[in-house]
MOPAC internal coordinates of N, CA, C and O (Angstrom, degrees):
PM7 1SCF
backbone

  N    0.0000 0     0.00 0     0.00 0    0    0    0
  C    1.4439 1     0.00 0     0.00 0    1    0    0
  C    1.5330 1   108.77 1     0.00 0    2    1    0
  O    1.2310 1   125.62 1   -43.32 1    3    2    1
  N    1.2334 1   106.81 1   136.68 1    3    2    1
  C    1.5471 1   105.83 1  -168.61 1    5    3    2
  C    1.7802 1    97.11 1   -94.20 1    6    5    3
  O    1.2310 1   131.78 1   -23.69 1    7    6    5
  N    1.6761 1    94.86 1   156.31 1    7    6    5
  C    1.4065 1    97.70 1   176.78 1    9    7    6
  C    1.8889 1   121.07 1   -72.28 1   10    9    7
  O    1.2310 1   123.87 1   -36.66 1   11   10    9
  N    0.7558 1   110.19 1   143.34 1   11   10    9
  C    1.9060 1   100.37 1   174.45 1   13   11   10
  C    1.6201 1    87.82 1  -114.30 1   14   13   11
  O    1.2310 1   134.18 1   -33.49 1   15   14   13
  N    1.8465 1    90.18 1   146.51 1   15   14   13
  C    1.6008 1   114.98 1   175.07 1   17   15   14
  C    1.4544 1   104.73 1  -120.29 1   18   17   15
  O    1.2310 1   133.92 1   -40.00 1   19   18   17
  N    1.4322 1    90.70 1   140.00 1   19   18   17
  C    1.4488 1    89.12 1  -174.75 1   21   19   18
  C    2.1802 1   117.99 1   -68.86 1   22   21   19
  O    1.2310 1   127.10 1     2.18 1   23   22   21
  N    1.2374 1   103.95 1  -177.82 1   23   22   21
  C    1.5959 1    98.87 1   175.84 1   25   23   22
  C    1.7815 1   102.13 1   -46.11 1   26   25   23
  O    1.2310 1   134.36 1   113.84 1   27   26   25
  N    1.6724 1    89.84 1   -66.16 1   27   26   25
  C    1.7215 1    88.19 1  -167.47 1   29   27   26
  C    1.4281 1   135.78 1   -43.86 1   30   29   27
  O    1.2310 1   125.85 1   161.75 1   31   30   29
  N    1.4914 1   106.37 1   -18.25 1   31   30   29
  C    1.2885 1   110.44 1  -170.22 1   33   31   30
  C    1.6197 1   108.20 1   -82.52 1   34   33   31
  O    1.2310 1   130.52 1   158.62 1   35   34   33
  N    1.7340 1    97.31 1   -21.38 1   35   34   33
  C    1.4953 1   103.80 1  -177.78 1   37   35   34
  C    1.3073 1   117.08 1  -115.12 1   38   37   35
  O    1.2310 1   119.97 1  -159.17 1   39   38   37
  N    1.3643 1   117.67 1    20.83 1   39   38   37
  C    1.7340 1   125.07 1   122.04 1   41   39   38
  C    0.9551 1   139.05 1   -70.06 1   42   41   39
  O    1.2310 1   118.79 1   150.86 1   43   42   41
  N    1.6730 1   119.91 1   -29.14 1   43   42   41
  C    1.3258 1   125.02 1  -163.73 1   45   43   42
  C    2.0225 1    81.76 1  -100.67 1   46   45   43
  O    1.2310 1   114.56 1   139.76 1   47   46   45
  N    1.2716 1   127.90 1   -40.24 1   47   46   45
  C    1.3187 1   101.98 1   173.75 1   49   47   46
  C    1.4887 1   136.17 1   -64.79 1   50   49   47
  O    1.2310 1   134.50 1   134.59 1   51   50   49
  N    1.1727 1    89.55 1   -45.41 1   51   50   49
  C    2.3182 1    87.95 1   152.50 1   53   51   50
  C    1.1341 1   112.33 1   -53.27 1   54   53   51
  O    1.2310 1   102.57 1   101.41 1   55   54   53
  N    1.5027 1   149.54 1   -78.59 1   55   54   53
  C    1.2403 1   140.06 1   156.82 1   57   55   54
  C    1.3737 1   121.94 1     8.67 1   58   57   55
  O    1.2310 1   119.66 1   100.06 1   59   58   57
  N    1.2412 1   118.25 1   -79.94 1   59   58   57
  C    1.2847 1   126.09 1  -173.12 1   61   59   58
  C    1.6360 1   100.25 1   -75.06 1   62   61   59
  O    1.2310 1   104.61 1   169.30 1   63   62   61
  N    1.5447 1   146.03 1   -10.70 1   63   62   61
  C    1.1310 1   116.67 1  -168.65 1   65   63   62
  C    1.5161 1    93.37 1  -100.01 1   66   65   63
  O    1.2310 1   116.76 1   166.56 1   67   66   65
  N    1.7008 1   123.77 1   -13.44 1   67   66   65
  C    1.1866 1   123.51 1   176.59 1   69   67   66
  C    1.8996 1   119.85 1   -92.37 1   70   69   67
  O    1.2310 1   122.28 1   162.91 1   71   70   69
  N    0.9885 1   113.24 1   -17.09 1   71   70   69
  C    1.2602 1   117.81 1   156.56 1   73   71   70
  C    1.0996 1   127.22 1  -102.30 1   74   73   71
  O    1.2310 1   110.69 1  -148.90 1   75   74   73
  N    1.5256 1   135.11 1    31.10 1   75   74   73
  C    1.3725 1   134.55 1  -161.00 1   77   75   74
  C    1.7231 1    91.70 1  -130.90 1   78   77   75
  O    1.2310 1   122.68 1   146.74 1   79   78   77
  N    1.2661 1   112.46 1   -33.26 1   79   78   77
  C    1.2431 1   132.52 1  -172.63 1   81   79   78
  C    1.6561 1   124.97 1    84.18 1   82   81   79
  O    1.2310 1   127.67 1   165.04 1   83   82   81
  N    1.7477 1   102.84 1   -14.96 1   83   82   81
  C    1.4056 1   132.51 1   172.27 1   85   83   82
  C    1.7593 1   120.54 1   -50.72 1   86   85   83
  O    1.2310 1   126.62 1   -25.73 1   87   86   85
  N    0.7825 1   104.88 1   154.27 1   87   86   85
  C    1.5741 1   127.07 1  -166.54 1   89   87   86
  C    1.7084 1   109.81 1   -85.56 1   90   89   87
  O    1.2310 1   107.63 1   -70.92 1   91   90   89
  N    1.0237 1   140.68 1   109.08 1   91   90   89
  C    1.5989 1   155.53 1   178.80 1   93   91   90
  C    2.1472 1   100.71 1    -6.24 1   94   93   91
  O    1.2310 1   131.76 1   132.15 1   95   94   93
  N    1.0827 1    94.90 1   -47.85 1   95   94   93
  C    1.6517 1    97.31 1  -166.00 1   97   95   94
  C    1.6217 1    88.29 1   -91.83 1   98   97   95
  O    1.2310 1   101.05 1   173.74 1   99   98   97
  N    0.9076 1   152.07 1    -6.26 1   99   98   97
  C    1.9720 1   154.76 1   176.15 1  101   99   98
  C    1.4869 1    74.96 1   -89.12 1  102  101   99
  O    1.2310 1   112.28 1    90.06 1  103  102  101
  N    1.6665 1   132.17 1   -89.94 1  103  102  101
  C    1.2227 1   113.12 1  -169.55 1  105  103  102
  C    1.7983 1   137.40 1   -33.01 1  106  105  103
  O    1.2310 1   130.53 1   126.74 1  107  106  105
  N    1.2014 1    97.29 1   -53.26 1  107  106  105
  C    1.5695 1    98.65 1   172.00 1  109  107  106
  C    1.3392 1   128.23 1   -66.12 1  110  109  107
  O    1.2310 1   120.26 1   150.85 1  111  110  109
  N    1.3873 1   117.11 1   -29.15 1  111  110  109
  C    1.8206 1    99.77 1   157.39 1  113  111  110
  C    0.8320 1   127.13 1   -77.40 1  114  113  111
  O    1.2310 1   119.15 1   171.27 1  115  114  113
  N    2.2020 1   119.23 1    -8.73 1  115  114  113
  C    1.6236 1   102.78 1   168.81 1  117  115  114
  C    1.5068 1    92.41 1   -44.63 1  118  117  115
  O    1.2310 1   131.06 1   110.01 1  119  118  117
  N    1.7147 1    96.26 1   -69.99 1  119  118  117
  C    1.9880 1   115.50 1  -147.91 1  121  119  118
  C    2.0617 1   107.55 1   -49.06 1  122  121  119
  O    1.2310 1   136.93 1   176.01 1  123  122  121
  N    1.6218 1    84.81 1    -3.99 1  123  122  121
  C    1.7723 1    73.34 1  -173.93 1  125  123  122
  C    1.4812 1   126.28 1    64.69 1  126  125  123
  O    1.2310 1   129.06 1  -157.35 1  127  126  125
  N    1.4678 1   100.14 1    22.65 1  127  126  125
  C    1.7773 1   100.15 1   151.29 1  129  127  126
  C    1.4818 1   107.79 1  -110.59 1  130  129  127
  O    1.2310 1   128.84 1    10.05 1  131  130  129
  N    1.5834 1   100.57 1  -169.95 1  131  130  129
  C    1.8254 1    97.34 1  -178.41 1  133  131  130
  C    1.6174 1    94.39 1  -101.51 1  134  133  131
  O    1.2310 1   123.02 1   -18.86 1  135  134  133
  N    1.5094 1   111.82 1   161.14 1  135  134  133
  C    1.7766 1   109.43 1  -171.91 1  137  135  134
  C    1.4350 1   107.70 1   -63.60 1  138  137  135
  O    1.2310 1   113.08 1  -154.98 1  139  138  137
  N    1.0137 1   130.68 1    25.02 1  139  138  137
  C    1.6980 1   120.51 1  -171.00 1  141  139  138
  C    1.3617 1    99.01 1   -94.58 1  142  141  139
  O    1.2310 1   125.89 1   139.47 1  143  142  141
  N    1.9507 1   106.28 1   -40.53 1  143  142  141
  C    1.4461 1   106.20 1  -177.42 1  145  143  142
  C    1.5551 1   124.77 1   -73.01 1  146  145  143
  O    1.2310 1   132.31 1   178.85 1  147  146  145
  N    1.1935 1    93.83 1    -1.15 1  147  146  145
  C    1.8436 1    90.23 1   173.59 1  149  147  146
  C    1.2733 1   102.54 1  -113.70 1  150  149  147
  O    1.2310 1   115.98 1  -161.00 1  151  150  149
  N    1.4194 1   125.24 1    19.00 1  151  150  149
  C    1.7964 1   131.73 1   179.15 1  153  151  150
  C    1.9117 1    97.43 1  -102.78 1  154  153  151
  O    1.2310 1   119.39 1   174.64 1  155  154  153
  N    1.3614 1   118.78 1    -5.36 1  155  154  153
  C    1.2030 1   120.29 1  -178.95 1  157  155  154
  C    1.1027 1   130.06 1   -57.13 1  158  157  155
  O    1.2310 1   111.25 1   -30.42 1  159  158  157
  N    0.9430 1   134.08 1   149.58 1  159  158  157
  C    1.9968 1   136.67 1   179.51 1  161  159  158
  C    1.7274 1   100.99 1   -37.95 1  162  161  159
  O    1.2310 1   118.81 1    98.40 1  163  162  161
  N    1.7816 1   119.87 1   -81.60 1  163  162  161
  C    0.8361 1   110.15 1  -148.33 1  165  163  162
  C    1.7911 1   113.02 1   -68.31 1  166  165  163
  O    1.2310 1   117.62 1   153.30 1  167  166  165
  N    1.7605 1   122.14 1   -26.70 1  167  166  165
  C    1.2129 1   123.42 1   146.21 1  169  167  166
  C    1.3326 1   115.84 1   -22.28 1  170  169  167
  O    1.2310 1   121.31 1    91.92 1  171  170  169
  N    1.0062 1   115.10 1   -88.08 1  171  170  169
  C    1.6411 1   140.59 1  -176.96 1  173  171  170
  C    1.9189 1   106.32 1   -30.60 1  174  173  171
  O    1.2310 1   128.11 1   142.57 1  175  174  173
  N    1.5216 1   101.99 1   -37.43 1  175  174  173
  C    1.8663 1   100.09 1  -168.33 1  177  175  174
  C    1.7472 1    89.78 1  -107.29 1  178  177  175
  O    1.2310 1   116.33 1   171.37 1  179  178  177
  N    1.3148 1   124.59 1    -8.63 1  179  178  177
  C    1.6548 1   107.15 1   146.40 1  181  179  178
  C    1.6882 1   118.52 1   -75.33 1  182  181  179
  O    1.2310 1   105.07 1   125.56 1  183  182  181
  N    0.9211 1   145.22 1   -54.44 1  183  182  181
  C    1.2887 1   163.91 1   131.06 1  185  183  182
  C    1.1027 1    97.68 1    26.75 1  186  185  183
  O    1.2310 1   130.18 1   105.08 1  187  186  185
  N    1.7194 1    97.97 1   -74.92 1  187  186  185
  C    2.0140 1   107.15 1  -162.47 1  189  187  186
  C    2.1482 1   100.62 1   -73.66 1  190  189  187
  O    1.2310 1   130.68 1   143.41 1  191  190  189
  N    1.4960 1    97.01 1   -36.59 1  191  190  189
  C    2.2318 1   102.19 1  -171.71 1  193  191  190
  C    1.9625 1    75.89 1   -34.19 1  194  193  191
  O    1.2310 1   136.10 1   119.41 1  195  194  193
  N    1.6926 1    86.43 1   -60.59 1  195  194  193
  C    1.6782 1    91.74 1  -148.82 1  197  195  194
  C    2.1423 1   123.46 1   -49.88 1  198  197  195
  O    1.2310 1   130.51 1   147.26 1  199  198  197
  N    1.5287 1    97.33 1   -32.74 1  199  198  197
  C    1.3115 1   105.19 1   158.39 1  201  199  198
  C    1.5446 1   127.79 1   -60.80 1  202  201  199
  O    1.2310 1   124.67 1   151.31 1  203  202  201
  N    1.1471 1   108.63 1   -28.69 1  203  202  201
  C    1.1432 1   100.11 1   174.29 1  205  203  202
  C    1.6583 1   123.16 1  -115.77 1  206  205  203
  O    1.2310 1   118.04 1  -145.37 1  207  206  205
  N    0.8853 1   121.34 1    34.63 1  207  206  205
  C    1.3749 1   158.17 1   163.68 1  209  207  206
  C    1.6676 1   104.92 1   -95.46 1  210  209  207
  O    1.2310 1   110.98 1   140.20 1  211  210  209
  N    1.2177 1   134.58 1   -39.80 1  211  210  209
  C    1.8446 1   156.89 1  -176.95 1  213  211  210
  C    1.3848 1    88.93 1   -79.00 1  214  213  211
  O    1.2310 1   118.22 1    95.03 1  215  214  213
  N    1.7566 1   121.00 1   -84.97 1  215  214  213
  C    1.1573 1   123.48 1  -172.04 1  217  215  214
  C    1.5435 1   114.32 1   -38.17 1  218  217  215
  O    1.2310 1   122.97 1   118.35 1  219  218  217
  N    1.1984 1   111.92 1   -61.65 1  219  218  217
  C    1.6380 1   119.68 1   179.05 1  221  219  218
  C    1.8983 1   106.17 1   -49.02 1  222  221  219
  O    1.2310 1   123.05 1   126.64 1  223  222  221
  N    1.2406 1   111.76 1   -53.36 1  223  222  221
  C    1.4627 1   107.47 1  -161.73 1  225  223  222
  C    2.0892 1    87.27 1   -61.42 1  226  225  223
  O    1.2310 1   129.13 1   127.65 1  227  226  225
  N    1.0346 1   100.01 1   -52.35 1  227  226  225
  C    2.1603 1   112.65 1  -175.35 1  229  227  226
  C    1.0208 1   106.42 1   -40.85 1  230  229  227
  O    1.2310 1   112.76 1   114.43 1  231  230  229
  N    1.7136 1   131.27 1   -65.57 1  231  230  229
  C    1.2368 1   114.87 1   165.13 1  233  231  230
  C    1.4433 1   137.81 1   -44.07 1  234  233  231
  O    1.2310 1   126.63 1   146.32 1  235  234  233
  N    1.6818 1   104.86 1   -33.68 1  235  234  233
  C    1.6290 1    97.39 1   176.35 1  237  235  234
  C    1.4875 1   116.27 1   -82.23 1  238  237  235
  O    1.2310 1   113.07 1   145.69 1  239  238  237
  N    1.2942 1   130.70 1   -34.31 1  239  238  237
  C    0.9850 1   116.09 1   156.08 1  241  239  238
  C    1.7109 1   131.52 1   -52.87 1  242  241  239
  O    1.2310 1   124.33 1   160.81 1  243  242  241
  N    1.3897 1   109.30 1   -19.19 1  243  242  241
  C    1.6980 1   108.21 1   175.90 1  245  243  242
  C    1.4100 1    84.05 1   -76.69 1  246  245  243
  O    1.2310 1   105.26 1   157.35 1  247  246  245
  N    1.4156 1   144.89 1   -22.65 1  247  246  245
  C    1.5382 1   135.03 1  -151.96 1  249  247  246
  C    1.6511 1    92.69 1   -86.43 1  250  249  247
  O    1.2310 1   115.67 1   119.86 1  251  250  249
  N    1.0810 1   125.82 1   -60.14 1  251  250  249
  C    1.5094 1   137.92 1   163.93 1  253  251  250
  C    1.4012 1   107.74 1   -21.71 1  254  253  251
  O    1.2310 1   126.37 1    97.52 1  255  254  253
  N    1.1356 1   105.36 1   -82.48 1  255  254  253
  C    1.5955 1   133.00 1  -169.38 1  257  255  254
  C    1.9279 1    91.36 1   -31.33 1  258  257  255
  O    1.2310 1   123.63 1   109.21 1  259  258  257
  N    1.4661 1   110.64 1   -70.79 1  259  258  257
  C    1.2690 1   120.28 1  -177.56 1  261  259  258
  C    1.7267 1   115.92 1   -46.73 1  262  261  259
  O    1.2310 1   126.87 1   119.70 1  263  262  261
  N    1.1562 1   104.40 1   -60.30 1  263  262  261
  C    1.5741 1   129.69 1   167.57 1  265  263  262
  C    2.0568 1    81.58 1   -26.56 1  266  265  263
  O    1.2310 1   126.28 1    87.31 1  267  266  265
  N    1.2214 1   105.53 1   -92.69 1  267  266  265
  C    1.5892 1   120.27 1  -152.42 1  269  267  266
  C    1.2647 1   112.44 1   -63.03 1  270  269  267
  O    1.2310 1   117.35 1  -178.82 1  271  270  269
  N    1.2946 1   122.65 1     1.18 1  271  270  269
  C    1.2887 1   143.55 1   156.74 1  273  271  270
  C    1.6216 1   117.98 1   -61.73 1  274  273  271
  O    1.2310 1   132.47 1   113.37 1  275  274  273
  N    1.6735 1    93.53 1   -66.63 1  275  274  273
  C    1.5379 1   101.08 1   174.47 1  277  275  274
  C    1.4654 1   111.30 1   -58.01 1  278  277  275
  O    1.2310 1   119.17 1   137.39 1  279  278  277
  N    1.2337 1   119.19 1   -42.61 1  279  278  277
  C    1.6802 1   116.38 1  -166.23 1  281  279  278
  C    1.6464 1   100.07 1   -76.64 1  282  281  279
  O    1.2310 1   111.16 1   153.58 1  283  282  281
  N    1.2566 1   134.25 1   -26.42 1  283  282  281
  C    1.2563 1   125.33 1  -174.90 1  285  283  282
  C    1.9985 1   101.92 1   -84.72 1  286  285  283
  O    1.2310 1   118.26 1   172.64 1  287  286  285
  N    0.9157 1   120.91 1    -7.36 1  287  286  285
  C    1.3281 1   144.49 1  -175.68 1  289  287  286
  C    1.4797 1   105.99 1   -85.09 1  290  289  287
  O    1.2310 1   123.23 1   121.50 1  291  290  289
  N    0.9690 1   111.41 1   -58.50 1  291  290  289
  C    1.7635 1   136.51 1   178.37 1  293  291  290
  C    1.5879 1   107.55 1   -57.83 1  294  293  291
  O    1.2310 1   122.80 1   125.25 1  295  294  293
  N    1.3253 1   112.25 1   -54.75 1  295  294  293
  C    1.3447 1   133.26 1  -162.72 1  297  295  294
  C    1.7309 1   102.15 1   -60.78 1  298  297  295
  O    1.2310 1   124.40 1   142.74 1  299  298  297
  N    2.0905 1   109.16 1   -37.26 1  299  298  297
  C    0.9918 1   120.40 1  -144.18 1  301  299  298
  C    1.3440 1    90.63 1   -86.46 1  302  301  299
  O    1.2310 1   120.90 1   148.67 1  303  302  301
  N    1.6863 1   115.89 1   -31.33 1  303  302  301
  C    1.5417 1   120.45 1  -153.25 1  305  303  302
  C    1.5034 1    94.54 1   -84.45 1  306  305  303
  O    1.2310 1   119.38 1   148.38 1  307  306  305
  N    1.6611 1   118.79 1   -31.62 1  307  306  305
  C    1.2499 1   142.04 1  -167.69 1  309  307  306
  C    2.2103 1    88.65 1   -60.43 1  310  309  307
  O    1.2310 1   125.54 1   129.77 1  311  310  309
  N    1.0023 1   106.96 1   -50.23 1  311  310  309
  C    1.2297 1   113.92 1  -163.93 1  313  311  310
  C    2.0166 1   114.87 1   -77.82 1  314  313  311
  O    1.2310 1   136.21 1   139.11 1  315  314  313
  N    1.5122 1    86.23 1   -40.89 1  315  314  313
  C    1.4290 1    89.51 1   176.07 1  317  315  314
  C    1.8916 1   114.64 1   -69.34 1  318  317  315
  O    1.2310 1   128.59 1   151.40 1  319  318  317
  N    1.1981 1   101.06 1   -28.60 1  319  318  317
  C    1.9860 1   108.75 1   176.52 1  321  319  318
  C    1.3227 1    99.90 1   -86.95 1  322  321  319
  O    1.2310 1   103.20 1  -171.16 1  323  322  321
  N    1.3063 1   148.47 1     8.84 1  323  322  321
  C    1.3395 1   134.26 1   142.01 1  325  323  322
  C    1.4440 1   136.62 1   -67.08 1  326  325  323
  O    1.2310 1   120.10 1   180.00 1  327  326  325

């Protein structure tokens, strides 16, 4: 019979494997399971929400970044034809 973890345990283990900067099997001997249990489905489909939640926020800020590029660009050409 396999063990079940509750939600919390498998928030605070995404958490810590994404702010720790550590590697899946470094995480699981903090938490004191073996790495298989954080190789699990529902681990695994928090993992990716949470990756792509990063990607999404990364792109909009590269979207910004570009955005404030052009307008500081604009501003400059705006300044040099005066």
């Amino acid at each position: 019979m396999s063990k079940r973890y509750t939600a919390e345990f498998k928030r605070e283990a995404v958490a810590l494997f994404w702010s720790s900067g550590r590697n899946v099997t470094e995480v699981a001997r903090e938490l004191g399971v073996i790495p298989e249990r954080l190789r699990g489905p529902d681990l695994q489909t928090q993992i990716r929400r949470r990756w792509e939640v990063c990607a999404s926020v990364f792109e909009s800020l590269e979207r910004l970044g570009r955005d404030s590029a052009r307008a500081r660009l604009g501003v400059a050409q705006d300044r040099l034809a005066a």
